[in-house]
C-alpha positions as CSV (number, residue, x, y, z in Angstrom):
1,X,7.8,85.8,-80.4
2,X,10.9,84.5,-81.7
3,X,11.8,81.2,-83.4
4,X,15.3,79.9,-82.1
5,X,15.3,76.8,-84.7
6,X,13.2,74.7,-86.7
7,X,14.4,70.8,-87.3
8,X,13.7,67.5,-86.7
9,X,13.9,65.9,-83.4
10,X,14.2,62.1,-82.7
11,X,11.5,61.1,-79.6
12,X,14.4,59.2,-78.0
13,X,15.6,62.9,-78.1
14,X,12.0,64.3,-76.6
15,X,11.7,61.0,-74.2
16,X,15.0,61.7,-72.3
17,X,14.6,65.6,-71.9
18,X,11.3,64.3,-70.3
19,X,12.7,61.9,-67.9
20,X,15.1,64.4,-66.7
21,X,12.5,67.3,-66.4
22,X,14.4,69.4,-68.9
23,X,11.3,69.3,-71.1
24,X,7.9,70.0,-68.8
25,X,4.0,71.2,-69.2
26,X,3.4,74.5,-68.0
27,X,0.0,75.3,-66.2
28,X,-1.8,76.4,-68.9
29,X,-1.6,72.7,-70.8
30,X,-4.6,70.2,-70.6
31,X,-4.5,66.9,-69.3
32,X,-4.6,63.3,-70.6
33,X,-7.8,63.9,-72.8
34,X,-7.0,62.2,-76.2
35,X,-9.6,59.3,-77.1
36,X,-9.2,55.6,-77.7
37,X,-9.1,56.5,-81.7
38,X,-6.4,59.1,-81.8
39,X,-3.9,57.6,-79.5
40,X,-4.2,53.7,-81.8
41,X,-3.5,56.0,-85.1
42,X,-0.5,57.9,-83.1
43,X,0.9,54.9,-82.0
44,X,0.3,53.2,-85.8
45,X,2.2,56.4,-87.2
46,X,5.2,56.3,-85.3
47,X,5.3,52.0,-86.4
48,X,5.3,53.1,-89.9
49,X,7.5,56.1,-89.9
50,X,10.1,53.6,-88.1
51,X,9.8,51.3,-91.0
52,X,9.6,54.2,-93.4
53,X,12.0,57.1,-93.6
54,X,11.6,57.4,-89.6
55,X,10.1,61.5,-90.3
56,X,6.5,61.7,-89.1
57,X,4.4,65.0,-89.8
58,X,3.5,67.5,-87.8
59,X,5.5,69.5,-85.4
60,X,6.2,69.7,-81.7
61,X,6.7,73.6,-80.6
62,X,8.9,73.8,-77.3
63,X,9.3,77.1,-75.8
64,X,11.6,79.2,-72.8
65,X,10.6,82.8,-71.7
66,X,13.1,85.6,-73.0
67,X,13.9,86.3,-69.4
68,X,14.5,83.0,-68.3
69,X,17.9,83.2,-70.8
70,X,20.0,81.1,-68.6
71,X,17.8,78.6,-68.2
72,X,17.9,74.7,-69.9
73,X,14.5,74.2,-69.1
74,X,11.9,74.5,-71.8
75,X,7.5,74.1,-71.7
76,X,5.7,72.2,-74.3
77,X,3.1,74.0,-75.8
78,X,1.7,71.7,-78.6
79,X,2.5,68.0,-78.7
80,X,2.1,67.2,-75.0
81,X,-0.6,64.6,-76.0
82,X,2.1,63.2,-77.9
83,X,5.1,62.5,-76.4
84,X,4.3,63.6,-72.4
85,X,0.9,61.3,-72.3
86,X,1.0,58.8,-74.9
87,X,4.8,58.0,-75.3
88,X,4.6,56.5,-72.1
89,X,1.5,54.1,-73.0
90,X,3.7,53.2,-76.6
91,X,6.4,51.9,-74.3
92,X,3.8,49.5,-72.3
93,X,3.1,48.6,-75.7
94,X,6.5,47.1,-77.4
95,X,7.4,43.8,-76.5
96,X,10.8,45.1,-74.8
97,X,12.7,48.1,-73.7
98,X,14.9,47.3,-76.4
99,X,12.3,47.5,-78.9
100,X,11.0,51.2,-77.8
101,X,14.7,52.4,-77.3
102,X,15.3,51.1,-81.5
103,X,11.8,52.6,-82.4
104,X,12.4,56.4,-80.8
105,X,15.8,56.5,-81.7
106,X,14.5,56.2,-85.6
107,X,11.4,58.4,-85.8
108,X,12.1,61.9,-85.7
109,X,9.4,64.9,-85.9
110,X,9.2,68.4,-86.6
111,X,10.2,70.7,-83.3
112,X,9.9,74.7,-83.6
113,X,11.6,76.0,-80.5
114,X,10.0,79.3,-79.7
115,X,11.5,82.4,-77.4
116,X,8.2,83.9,-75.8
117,X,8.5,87.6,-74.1
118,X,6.1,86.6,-71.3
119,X,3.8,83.6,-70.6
120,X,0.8,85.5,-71.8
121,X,2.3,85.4,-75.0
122,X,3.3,81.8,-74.4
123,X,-0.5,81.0,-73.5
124,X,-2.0,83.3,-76.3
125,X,-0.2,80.9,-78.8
126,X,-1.2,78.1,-77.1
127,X,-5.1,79.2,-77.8
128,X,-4.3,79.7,-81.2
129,X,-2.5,76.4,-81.7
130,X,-5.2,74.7,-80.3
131,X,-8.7,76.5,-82.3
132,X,-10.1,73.6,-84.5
133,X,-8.6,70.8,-82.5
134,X,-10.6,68.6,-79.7
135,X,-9.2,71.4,-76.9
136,X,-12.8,72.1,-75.3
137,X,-13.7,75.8,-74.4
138,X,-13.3,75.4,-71.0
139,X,-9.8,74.3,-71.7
140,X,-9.1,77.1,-73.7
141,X,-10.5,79.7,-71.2
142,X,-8.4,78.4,-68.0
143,X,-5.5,79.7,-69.8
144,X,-7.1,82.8,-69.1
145,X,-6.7,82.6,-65.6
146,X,-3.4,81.1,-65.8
147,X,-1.9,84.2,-67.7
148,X,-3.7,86.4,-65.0
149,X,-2.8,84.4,-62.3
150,X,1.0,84.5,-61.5
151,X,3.5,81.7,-62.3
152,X,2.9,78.1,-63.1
153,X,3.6,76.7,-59.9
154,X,1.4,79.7,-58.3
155,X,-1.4,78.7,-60.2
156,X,-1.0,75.0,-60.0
157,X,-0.6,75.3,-55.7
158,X,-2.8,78.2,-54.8
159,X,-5.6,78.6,-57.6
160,X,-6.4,75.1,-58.9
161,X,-7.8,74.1,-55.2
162,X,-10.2,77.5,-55.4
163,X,-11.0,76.2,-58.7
164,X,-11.5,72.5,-57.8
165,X,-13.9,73.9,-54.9
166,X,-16.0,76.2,-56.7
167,X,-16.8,72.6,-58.2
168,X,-17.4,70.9,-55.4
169,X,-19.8,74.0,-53.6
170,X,-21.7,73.5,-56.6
171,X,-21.7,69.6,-57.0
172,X,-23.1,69.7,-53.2
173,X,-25.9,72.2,-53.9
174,X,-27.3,69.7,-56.6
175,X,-26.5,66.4,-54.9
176,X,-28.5,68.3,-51.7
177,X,-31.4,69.0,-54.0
178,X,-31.5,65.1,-54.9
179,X,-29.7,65.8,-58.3
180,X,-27.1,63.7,-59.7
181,X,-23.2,65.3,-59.3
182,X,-22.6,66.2,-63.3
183,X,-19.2,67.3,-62.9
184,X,-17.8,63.5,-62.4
185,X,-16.8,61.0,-65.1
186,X,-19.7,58.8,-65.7
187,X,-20.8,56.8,-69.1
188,X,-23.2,59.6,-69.6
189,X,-21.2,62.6,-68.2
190,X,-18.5,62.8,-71.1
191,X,-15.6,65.5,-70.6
192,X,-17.1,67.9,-73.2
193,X,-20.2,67.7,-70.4
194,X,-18.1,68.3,-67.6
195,X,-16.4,71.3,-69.0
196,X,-19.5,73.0,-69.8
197,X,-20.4,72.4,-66.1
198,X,-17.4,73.7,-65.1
199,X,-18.0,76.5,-67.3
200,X,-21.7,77.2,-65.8
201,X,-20.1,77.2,-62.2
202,X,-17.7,80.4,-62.9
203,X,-20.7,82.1,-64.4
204,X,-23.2,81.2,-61.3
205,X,-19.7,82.6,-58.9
206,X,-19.5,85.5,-61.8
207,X,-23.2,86.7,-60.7
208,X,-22.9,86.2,-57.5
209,X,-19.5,88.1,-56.7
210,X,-20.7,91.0,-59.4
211,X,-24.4,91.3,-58.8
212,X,-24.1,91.8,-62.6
213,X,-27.2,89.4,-64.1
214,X,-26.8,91.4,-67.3
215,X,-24.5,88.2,-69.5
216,X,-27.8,87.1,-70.3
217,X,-26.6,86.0,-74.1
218,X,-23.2,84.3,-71.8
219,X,-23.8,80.4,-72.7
220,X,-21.6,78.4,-71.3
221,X,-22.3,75.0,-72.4
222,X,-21.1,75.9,-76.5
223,X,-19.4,73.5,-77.6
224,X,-17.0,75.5,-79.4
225,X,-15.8,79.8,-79.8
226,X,-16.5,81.5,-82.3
227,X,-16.2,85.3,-80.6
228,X,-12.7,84.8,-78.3
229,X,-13.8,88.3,-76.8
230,X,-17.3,88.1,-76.7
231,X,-18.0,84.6,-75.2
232,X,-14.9,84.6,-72.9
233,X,-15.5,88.2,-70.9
234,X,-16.6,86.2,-67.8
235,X,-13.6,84.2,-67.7
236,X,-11.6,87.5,-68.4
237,X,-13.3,89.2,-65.9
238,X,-13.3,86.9,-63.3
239,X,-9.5,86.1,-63.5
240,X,-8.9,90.4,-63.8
241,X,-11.1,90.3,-60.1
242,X,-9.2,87.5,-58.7
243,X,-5.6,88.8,-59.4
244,X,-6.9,92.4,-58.1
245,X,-8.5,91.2,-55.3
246,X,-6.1,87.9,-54.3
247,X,-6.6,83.9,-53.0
248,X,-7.7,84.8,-49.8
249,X,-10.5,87.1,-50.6
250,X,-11.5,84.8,-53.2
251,X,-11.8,82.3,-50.7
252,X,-13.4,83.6,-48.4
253,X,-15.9,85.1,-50.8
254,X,-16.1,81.1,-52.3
255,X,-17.4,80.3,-48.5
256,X,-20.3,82.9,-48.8
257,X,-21.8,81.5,-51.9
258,X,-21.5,78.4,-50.6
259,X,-24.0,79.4,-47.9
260,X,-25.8,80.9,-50.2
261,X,-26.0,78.3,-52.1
262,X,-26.6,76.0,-49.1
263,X,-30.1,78.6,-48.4
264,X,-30.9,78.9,-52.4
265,X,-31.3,74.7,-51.8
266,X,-33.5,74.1,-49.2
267,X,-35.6,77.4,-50.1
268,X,-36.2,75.3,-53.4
269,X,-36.2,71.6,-52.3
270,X,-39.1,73.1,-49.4
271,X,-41.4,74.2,-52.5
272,X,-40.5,71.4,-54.5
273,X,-41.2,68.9,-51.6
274,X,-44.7,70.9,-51.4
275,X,-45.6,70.8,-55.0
276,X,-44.3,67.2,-56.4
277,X,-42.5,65.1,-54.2
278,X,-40.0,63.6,-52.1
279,X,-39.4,60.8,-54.1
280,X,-38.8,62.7,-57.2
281,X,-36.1,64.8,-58.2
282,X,-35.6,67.9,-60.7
283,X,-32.6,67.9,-63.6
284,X,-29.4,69.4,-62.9
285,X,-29.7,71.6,-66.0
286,X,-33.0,72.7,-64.8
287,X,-31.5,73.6,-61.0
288,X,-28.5,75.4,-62.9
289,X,-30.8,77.5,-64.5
290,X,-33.0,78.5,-61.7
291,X,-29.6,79.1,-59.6
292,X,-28.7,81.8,-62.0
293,X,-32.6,83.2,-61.8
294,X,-32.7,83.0,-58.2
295,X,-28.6,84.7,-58.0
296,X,-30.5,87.5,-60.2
297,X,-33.3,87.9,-58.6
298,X,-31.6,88.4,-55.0
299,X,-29.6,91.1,-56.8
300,X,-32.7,93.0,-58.1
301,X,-34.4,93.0,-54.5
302,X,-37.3,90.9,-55.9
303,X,-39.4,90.1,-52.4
304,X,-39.1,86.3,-51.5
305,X,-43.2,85.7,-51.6
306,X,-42.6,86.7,-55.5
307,X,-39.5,84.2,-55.7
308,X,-41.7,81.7,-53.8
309,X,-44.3,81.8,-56.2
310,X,-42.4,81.9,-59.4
311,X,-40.6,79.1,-58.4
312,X,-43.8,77.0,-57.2
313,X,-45.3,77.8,-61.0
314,X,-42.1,76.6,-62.6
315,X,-41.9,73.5,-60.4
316,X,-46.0,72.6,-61.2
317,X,-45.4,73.8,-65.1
318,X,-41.6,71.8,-65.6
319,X,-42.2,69.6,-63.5
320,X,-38.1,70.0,-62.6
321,X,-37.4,69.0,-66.6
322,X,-35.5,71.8,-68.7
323,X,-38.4,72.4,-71.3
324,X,-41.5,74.6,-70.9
325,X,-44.3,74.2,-72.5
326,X,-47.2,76.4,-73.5
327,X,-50.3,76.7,-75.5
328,X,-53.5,74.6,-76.2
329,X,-55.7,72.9,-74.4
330,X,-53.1,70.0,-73.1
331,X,-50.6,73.5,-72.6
332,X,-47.9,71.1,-75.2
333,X,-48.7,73.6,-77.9
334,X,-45.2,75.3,-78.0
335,X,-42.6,74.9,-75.9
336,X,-39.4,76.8,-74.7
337,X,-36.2,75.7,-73.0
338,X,-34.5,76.5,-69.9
339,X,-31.1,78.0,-71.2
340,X,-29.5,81.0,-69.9
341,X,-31.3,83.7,-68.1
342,X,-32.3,85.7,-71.3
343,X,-35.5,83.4,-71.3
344,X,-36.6,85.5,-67.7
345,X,-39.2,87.6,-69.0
346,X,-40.8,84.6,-71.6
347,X,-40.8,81.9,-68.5
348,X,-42.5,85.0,-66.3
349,X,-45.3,85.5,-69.3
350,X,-45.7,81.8,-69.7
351,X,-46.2,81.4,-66.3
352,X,-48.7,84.1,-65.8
353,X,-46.7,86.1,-63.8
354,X,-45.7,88.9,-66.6
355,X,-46.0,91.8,-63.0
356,X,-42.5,90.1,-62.3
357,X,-40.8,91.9,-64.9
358,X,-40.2,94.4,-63.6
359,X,-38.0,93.4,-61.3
360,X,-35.8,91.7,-63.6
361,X,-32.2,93.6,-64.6
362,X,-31.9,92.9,-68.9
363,X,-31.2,95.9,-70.8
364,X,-33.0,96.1,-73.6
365,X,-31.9,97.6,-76.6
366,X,-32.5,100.9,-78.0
367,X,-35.7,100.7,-80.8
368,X,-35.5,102.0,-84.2
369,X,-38.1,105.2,-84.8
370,X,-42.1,103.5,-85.2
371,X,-45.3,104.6,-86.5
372,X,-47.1,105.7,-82.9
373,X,-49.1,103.2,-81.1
374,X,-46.9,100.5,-82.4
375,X,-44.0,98.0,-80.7
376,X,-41.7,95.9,-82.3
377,X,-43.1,92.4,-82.0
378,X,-42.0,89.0,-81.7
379,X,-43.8,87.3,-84.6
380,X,-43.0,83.8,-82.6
381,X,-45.1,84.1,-79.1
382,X,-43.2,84.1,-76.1
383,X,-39.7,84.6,-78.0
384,X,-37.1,85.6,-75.6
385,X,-35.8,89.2,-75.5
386,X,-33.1,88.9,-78.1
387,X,-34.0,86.4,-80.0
388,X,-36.0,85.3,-83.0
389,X,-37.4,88.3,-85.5
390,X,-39.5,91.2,-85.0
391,X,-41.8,93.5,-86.8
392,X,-43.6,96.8,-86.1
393,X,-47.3,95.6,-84.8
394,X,-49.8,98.0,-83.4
395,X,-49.5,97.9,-79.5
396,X,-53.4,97.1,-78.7
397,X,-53.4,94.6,-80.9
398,X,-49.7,93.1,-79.7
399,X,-51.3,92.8,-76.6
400,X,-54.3,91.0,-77.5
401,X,-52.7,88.6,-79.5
402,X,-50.9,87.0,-76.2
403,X,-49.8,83.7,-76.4
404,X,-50.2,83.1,-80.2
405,X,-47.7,83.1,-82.8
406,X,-48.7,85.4,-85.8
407,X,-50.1,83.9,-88.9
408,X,-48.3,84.1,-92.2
409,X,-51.0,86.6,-93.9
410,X,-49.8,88.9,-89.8
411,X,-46.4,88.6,-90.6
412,X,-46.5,89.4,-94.3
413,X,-48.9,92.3,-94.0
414,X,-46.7,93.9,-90.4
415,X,-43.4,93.6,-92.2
416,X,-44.3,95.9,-94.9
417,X,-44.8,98.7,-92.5
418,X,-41.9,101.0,-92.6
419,X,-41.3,103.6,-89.6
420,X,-42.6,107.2,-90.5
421,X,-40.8,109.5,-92.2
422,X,-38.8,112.5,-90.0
423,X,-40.3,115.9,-90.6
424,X,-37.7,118.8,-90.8
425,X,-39.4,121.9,-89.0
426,X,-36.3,124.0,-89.2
């Protein structure tokens, strides 16, 4: 990365180079997404700064690719909410063109024009420009595919319609089931919501195309990322498949999940029809999950009378909510709630159905050395595998204990055992 110049700009300066499409967003930039809030105080700072010195802080950064040398042309890679959205709304704010013309033409800002070697460079500084701002993860993670995916106008013509349908094959499934559409703007649907959705459909096409259910810690409703590598390696593998494999196989491999999705439906709204009724309808979040159970459990060859009857239980127990609960005589004793498909093997225990496990794909981890006869133990019951703490607890009496967190006097006395000592026989 090189910096050509640093200096200010005036926004009559910005606002032509717009108009005449010498200044443009590349792919990887996010749309109009700046609140009520933050566009009133942009428009108040550039009123002051015209009645101040005219320099507002801040800094625009403009770039070109090094091998696009010849080129006028330059990408905006922070400040597009600025002057390519909200500029535009300012002008239908002043009282003539006059007026905007004087204001620009006074208020200059900070613009760092960048040299980039390639546009994954371009999109990595992007992501990095962008970490602590109101960019959601989603919006971070397409640039992903964008630096995978070819050029701007590749991505924007041939991928963004794959992308769109993925949506919509999903939207359908849920809408079929009698659930609402969550990836549309509603009061209640906020765009933070919508990206996690959007987020959840490339994992649900992730497990489906890779048979690989083992991202059970892959949550894609965070709201924010702290781990890049760690809590994007769907994204990075998906967009690695895609530009390996092409549009056209990606489509056509879009259709097949859509049938399967279009069979994973009716196979649930049948059972669901059986055990509550027609009148009623489960939660999105609640289908979501059970999509990504059912994707799994396809994979792992469970039979379909097993499938059938987990999924009855989980109907009569949820009652198509996304919470679980457990314990007591009214069973609302504990509860546990329908995440990401690391809470498998807890729902199949809850549920009475623990002979399912084995069928299910997690890796567990590897065990540190234990006294013989003993397992480590979730001191919360029912914790799922991954989560929560553990301590050695004999095996017979791990088993007995069931559904019942331990006591404080069990978890004090447990965590004082230590694993036995190795004996050198050399």
């Amino acid at each position: 990365m090189l910096i050509e110049t640093t200096g200010p700009t005036a926004l009559s300066d910005f606002w032509r180079r717009i108009q005449n499409k010498e200044l443009t967003l590349p792919a990887h930039q996010r749309a109009d997404v700046w609140p009520k809030e933050k566009i009133e105080g942009w428009f108040k700072s550039i009123r002051e700064a015209s009645e101040d010195n005219g320099l507002l802080s801040g800094m625009i950064t403009t770039y070109r690719i090094k091998s696009a040398s010849k080129s006028r042309n330059r990408y905006i890679n922070d400040g597009a909410q600025r002057i390519v959205f909200n500029l535009p709304k300012f002008q239908d704010r002043c009282s003539s063109q006059k007026e905007f013309d004087d204001i620009l033409s006074k208020v200059k800002i900070t613009e760092q024009s960048v040299v980039y070697d390639n546009e994954e460079e371009a999109i990595n500084n992007f992501i990095d420009l962008n970490k602590g701002t109101i960019c959601t993860p989603f919006e971070l993670t397409r640039s992903i595919f964008v630096a995978h995916l070819s050029s701007n106008t590749m991505f924007e013509t041939v991928w963004d319609p794959i992308f769109n349908q993925l949506n919509t094959v999903v939207s359908d499934s849920l809408v079929r089931i009698g659930c609402k559409n969550d990836v549309i703007r509603t009061p209640q649907n906020s765009r933070e919501m919508i990206h996690k959705k959007m987020r959840d459909n490339l994992l649900l096409f992730y497990i489906f195309l890779t048979e690989d259910a083992s991202r059970i810690r892959y949550k894609p409703a965070s709201s924010s990322i702290k781990d890049w590598e760690s809590q994007t390696k769907v994204e990075t593998e998906l967009a690695s498949l895609f530009k390996r494999k092409g549009a056209p196989w990606v489509t056509k491999r879009l259709e097949s999940f859509r049938l399967f999705l279009e069979r994973a439906t009716s196979f649930y709204h049948q059972i669901w029809i059986e055990t509550i009724s027609e009148t009623e309808a489960p939660t999105p979040v609640h289908i979501r999950w059970w999509f990504q159970v059912y994707l799994a459990l396809n994979h792992s060859k469970m039979k379909v009378a097993n499938i059938r009857k987990f999924t009855k239980a989980l109907i009569a127990q949820t009652k198509g909510k996304t919470t679980l609960y457990y314990g007591g005589e009214d069973r609302k004793h504990s509860s546990i709630g329908l995440g990401d498909l690391s809470k498998i093997t807890a729902v199949f225990n809850i549920l009475g159905l623990s002979e399912l496990n084995s069928d299910v794909p997690i890796k567990c981890k590897k065990s540190k050395s234990l006294r013989v006869g003993y397992v480590n133990s979730h001191i919360n019951a029912y914790s799922a595998h991954g989560d929560g703490e553990t301590v050695p607890e004999n095996a017979v009496e791990n088993a007995a204990r069931s559904a019942r967190d331990m006591t404080p006097d069990e978890k004090s006395k447990l965590k004082k055992l230590k694993a036995p000592k190795q004996t050198n026989h050399n």
